[in-house]
C-alpha angles and dihedrals in degrees: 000000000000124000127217131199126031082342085073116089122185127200113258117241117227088208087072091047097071093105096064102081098048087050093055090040087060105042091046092063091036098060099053082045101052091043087051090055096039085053093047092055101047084056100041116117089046115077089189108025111259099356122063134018127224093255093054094046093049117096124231123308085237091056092047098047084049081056101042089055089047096050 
């Protein structure tokens, strides 16, 4: 006796399946990624965390522009 409808199971086949481990390599690298910016952005005006800003922390216009022409 055979069913029909959502009774019915087929057997899966692995050729459709390729795409699988593509899709985990990438969301295993997603998910790191996204929690570092998020992260990142939850921190960012403090360049030590609750203590200093980064424009406190910054030096001089003048040293960095030393620094931007030797770069």
């Amino acid at each position: 006796m055979k069913t029909k409808g959502a009774l019915q199971m087929k057997a899966i086949s692995w050729d459709k399946l390729t795409w699988a481990p593509a899709v985990i390599g990438r969301v295993l690298i997603a998910v790191p990624v996204l929690g570092f910016i998020g992260l990142a952005c939850s921190i960012y005006p403090l360049g030590v965390i609750d203590r200093l800003t980064i424009w406190q922390a910054a030096s001089r216009t003048a040293a960095l522009t030393v620094i931007l022409i030797g770069v």
